[in-house]
N, C-alpha and C positions, 0 to 999 in steps of 0.2 A: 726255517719257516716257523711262526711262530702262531698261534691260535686264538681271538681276543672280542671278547663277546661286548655290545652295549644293550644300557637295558633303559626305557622309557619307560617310565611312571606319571600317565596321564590322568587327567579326571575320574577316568571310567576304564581304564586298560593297563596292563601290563605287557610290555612288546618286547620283545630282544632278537637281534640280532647277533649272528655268528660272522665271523668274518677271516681271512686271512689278514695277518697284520703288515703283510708287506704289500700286498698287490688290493689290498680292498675289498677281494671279491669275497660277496657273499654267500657263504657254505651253509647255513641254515638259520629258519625263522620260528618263532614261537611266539605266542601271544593267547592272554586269558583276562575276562571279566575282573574287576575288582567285585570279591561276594561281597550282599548285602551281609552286616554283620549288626546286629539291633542295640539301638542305640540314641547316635544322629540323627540330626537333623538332616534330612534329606535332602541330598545333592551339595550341598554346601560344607557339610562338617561329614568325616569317616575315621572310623577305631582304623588307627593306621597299620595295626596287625593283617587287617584287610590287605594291605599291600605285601605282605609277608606272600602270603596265603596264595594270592592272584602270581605272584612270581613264581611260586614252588608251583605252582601248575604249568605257569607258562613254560618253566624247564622241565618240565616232566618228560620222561623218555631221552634221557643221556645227553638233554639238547645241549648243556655245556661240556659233556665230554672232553676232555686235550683244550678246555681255555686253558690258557696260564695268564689273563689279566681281564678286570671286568671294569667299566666304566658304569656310572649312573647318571640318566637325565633326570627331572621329573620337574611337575608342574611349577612355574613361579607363584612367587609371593604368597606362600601359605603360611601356618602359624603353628610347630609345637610348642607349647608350650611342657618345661621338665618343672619338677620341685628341685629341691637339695639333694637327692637321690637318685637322681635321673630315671623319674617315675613320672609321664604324663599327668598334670591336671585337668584335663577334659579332653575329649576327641579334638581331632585338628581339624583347623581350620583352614577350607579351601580358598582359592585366589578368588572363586565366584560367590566369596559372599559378600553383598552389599549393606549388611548391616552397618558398617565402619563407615558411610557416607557423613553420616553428619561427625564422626567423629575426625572424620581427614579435616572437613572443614575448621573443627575445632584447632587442630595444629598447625592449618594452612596460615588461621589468623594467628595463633600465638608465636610465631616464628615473624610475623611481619607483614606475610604476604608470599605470593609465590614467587617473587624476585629471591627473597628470603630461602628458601629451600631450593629454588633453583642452585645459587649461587653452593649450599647445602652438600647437596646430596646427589646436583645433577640433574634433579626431576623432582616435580610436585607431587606429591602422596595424594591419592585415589583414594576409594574404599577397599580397593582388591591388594591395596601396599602392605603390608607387613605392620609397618610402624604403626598405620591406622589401626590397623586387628590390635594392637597393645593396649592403643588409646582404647575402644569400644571394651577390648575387656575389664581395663580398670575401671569405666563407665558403670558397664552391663553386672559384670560378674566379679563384685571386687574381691572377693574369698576367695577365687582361682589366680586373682594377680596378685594377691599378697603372697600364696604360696609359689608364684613362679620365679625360679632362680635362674633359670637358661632357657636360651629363647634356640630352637634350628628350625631349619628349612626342610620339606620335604627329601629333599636329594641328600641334605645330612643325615638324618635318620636314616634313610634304608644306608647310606655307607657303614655309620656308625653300627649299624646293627649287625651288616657282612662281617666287618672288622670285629665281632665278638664283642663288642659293647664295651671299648675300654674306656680309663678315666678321662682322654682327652678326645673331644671332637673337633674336626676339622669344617671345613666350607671351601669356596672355591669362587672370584671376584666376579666370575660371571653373575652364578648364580646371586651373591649377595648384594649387589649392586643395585637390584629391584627394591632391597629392604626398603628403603626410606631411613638407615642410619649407618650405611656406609658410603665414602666419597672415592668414586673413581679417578679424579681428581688427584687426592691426596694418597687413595692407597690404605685408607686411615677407617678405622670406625670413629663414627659421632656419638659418643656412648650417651653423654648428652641428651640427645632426642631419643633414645630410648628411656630416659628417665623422662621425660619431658610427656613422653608420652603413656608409660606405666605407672610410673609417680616413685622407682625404684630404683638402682642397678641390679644387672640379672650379668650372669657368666655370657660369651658370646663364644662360636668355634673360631678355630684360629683359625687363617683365610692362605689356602694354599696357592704357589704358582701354577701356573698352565700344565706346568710338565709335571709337577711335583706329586709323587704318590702320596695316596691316604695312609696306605699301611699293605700290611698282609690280615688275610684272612686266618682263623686256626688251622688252618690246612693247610696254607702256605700260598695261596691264593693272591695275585698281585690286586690290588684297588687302585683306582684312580682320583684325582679330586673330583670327578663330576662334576655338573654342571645344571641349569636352569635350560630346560626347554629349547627357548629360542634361540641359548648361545647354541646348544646343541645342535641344533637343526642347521645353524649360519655352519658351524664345523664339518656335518654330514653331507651340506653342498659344497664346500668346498671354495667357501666365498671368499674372497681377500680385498685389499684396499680398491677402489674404483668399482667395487659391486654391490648393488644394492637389491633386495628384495623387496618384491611387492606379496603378498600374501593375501589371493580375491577369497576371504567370505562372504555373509554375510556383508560386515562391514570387512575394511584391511586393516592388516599392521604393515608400514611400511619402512624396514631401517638399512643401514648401511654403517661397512664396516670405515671405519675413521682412525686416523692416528694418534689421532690427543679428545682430550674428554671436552665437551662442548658446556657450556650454559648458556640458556635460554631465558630470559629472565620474564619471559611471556608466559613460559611454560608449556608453549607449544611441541616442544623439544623435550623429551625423556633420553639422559643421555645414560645409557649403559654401559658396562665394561665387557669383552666378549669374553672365548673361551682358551684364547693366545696371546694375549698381553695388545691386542688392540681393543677399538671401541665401538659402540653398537648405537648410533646415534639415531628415536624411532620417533615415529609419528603414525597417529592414529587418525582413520576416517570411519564416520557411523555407517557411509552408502558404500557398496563394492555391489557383489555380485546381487545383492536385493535389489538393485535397478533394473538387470535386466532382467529377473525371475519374475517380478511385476509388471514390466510390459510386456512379458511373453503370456503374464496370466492376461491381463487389461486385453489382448488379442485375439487368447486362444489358442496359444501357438505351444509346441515345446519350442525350448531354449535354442535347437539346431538349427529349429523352422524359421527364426527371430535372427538368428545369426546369417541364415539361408539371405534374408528380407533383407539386414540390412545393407550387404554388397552388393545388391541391385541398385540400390541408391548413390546419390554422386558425394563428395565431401563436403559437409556442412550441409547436408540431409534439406534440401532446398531452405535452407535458412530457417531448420526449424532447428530449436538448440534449446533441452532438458537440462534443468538446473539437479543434480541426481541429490538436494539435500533431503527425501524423502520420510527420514527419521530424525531430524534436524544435521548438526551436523557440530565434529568435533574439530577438523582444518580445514576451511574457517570454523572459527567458534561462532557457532550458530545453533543453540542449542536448541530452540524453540521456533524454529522457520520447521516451511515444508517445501516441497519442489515447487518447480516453477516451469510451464512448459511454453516457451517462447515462440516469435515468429510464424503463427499460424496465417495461412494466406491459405485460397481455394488450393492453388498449383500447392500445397509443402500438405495439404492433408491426402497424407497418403500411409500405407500401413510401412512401407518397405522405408519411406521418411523419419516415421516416429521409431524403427526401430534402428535405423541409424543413429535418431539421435539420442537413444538410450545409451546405443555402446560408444558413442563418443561421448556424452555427456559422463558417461562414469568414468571413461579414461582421462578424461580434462579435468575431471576434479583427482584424480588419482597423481595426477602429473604438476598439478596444485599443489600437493602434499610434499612432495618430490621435490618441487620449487624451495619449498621449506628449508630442505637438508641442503639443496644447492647453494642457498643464499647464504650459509653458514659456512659457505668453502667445503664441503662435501662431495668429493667426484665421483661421479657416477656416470662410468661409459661402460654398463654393461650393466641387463638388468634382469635378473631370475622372475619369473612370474610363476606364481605356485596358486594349486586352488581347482576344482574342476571347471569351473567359466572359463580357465586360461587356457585350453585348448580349444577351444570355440574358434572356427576360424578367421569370425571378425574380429574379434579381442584379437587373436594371431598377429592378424596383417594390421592391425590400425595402432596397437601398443606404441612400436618404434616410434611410428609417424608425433607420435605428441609426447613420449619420453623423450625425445633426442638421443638415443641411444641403442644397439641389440639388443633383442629381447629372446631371448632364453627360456623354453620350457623343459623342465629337466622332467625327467618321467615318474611318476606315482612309486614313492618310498617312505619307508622309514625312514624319514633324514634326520629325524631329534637321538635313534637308537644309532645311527649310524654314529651319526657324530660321537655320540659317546662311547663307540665303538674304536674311532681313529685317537680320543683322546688315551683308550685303555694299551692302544699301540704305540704310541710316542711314549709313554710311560715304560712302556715294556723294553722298549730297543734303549733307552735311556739305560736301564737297569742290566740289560742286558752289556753294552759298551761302557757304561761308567760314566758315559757322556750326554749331557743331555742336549738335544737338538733344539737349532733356536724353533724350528717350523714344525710340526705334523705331520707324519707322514703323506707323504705325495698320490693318495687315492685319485682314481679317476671320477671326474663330475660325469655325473649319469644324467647327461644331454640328452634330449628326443631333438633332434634337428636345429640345433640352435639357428637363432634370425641370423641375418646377415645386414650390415652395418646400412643404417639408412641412408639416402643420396640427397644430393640436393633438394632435389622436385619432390620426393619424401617428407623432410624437414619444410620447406615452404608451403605445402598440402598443412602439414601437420598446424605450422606457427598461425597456417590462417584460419584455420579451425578455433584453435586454440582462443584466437584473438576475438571471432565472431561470440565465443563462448564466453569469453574476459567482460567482453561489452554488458552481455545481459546479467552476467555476476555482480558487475560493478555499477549498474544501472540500480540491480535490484536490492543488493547489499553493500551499502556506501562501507567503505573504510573495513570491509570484514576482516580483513587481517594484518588489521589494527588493535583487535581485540585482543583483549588477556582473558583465554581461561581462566574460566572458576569453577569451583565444584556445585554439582547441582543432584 
C-alpha cells in the first residue's frame, strides 16, 4: 500500500489531500489562506512565495507524513514570468485579470480572425489566456518583457520549486493547452505566437505525458506532472469518454471528455487537452445559478422555498418560459441582451409558475450549451452536475428531462486535489512496477445517488419544454448561434 498526497493551488487557498493510492480513500485533509504578502495588485497579481508559505501551513502537523508521491493542481492560465536566471520579473499574474482584454483582441485580429486561432491552438485567446498576459505585458510593461526569458504556469512553478529548482522545467498537456501557444492537436508548441505576442522567443517547460513523472524531490520525494485545475478536477471525478460536466455557478463551464481535439471555427468551442492523453472539449455560459438566486430574490424566497415552488407547478410552467440571458450571454453569443420573460397570461401569473420557469429556463439554456458539444459528435450519456444549486430538488429532477441523459450529483469535495492525488498514484505504481499504465488508477466516483436513466415520457416532457423555450429564443434572437464570438 502505498501513500500519495494532491495539492490544489487556487486563487485564494491551498488544499491537499491524503490519500491511499490504491483504494482512493481519503486518509487526511489540509487547507490554508494564501497570506497577503505586500506588493500586488490586489486579487489579480500575488508574490508566488505566497503559495510556498500557504502550503507549508497547509501541511503543518505531519499532514504529509509516509507520502511517497505528490501531484500538483493549480489555477489556469496565469503568467510567471523568469529572466535568464530563473528569477521572477514581476509578481504573477492571475487567470482573473482582465487587463489583456484588448490585448487578446489585438492577437485575435493579427492571426486573422478566430477561425485563425481556432484552427491554432484549439481555442480563441481571452484576456484570462496566457498568450494575452504576453501580449499586455510587452504593451503595458515593455522593461519586464525584454527581460523575460521563460514563460511557466502556476502548477510549473510550485513543481519546479518541490523538485529543488533544477535547470530544467517541466509542464504537463493538460495544463498547457489553456496557453494560447500550444496545440492539442499537434502535441506541438506554437512558439510562433509566443513571439507574436511578446515580440521575442522565451525558453518554454518541456511538456510531460500523463503518467510521466517530474522528478524527485531532494529527499527523494516522487513528483508528478501536475496539472490545470479543471483537468484535475475531470481526473478526481473520475470522468471518462461519454461524461460530461456541468459546473452551476454563477455563470457554468460546461465540457466533456473527447477522443480527438476539436476546432470550432466560431470559437464557440475551447478545445483542451485533459490530464490522460484525452480531450476536454468546454463551453462557457454567463447565466447558471444567478437565475435562480434572482428569482428567489425578485420573490422573497430562499433558494429551497423557490425550488419547493417550482414542483407545484406543471411543465412549461403554464406557458410562461424565462429567456435566463440575464447578464447577456456567452452560448449564444449575446453579449449585450438581457432576459426575457415570456408568455405571461392571467392563469401563468403565478409565483410557483415563474419559479418553474426560472429553473427550466436555466436548464434549457444549460442544455443549449450541451447542444454545442453534441453537434460536434460529443457523447454524452451521463452527466455530473457540480455546484450547490445542483442539489436543489428541482434542478435534481428536471436536469435529465432536458439533458437527455443521467444526471449525477457527486457529493461536496476536493475533486481538483483529488485528481492530482490519483494522478501522484499512477505515477507511483508506474515507478513502482516499471510499467506504466495506459489508465489511472481505478478510484471510486464519490456518487450522492446518482439519477437513473430518463424514460420515455421523461425525454418527451423534456423535448417539449425544450421546444416551447426554442420558440421564444428564436422568436426573440433570430440566427443566435449563428454568431461568432468576439471579444468584448
Amino acid at each position: 500500500m502505498g501513500i500519495v498526497a494532491g495539492i490544489e493551488c487556487s486563487s485564494q487557498f491551498t488544499k491537499i489531500v491524503v490519500c491511499d493510492a490504491e483504494t482512493g480513500t481519503i486518509l487526511r485533509q489540509g487547507h490554508a489562506p494564501h497570506p497577503d504578502l505586500p506588493g500586488p495588485r490586489e486579487k489579480t497579481e500575488i508574490d508566488p512565495q505566497a503559495w510556498l508559505l500557504s502550503l507549508g501551513e497547509a501541511a503543518a502537523g505531519g499532514l504529509l507524513e509516509g507520502v511517497q508521491a505528490i501531484g500538483i493542481a493549480a489555477q489556469q492560465h496565469g503568467l510567471l514570468a523568469l529572466d535568464a536566471g530563473g528569477v521572477l520579473v514581476r509578481p504573477a499574474i492571475l487567470w482573473n485579470d482582465k487587463r489583456a482584454t484588448g490585448a487578446a483582441a489585438d492577437l485575435v485580429e493579427a492571426l486573422g480572425g478566430p477561425a485563425g486561432w481556432a484552427q491554432a491552438v484549439g481555442f480563441v485567446p481571452q484576456a484570462a489566456s496566457t498568450v494575452a498576459k504576453l501580449r499586455w505585458l510587452a504593451q503595458a510593461e515593455p522593461l519586464s518583457a525584454q527581460r523575460t526569458a521563460e514563460v511557466l504556469l502556476p502548477h510549473d512553478w510550485l513543481t519546479w520549486q518541490l523538485l529543488g529548482r533544477p535547470a530544467a522545467r517541466c509542464t504537463d498537456r493538460g495544463d498547457v493547452s489553456g496557453t494560447g501557444y500550444w496545440s492539442a492537436a499537434t502535441g506541438e508548441y506554437r512558439t510562433d505566437l509566443v513571439e507574436l505576442a511578446l515580440g521575442h522567443p522565451v525558453a518554454l517547460p518541456r511538456v510531460l505525458g500523463p503518467a510521466e513523472p517530474a522528478g524527485h524531490t531532494p529527499e527523494g520525494l516522487l513528483i508528478s506532472a501536475g496539472t490545470g485545475d479543471t483537468m484535475a478536477a475531470a481526473l478526481g471525478l473520475g470522468i471518462g469518454p461519454g461524461d460530461a460536466v456541468v459546473s452551476l455557478g454563477a455563470s457554468s463551464t460546461i465540457f466533456a471528455v473527447h477522443g480527438e481535439p476539436l476546432v470550432d471555427p466560431a470559437g464557440t468551442i475551447a478545445s483542451f487537452a485533459d490530464a490522460t492523453g484525452h480531450h476536454l472539449p468546454m463551453v462557457h455560459t454567463l447565466n447558471a445559478s444567478r437565475v435562480l438566486r434572482g428569482t428567489a430574490e425578485l420573490l422573497g424566497l430562499e433558494l429551497e422555498t423557490l425550488s419547493e415552488l417550482a414542483l407545484r407547478s406543471t411543465p412549461g410552467a403554464s406557458g410562461l418560459v424565462l429567456l435566463p440571458y440575464l447578464e447577456g450571454e456567452r452560448t449564444p453569443y449575446l453579449p449585450h441582451t438581457a432576459g426575457t420573460l415570456a408568455g405571461l397570461r392571467r392563469e401563468s401569473m403565478k409565483r410557483e409558475h415563474l419559479a418553474r420557469a426560472a429553473v427550466e429556463g436555466m436548464l434549457c439554456g444549460l442544455a443549449d450549451a450541451l447542444d454545442v458539444l453534441r453537434g460536434r459528435g460529443v457523447q454524452v450519456r451521463r452527466v455530473f452536475l457540480l455546484g450547490a444549486t445542483a442539489n436543489l430538488p428541482a434542478v435534481r429532477q428536471l436536469a435529465p428531462l432536458f439533458f437527455g441523459a443521467p444526471v449525477t450529483v457527486p457529493r461536496p469535495a476536493e475533486y481538483a486535489a483529488l485528481g492530482a492525488a490519483r494522478q501522484a498514484a499512477w505515477v507511483l505504481a508506474g515507478e513502482r512496477t516499471g510499467a506504466v499504465a495506459a489508465q489511472p488508477p481505478q478510484w471510486p466516483t464519490l456518487d450522492s445517488e446518482p439519477g437513473p436513466e430518463p424514460g420515455e415520457e421523461d425525454l418527451a416532457i423534456g423535448a417539449a419544454v425544450r421546444q416551447q423555450f426554442g420558440a421564444v429564443r428564436d422568436d426573440t434572437h433570430p440566427d443566435a448561434f449563428a454568431r461568432t464570438p468576439q471579444l468584448s
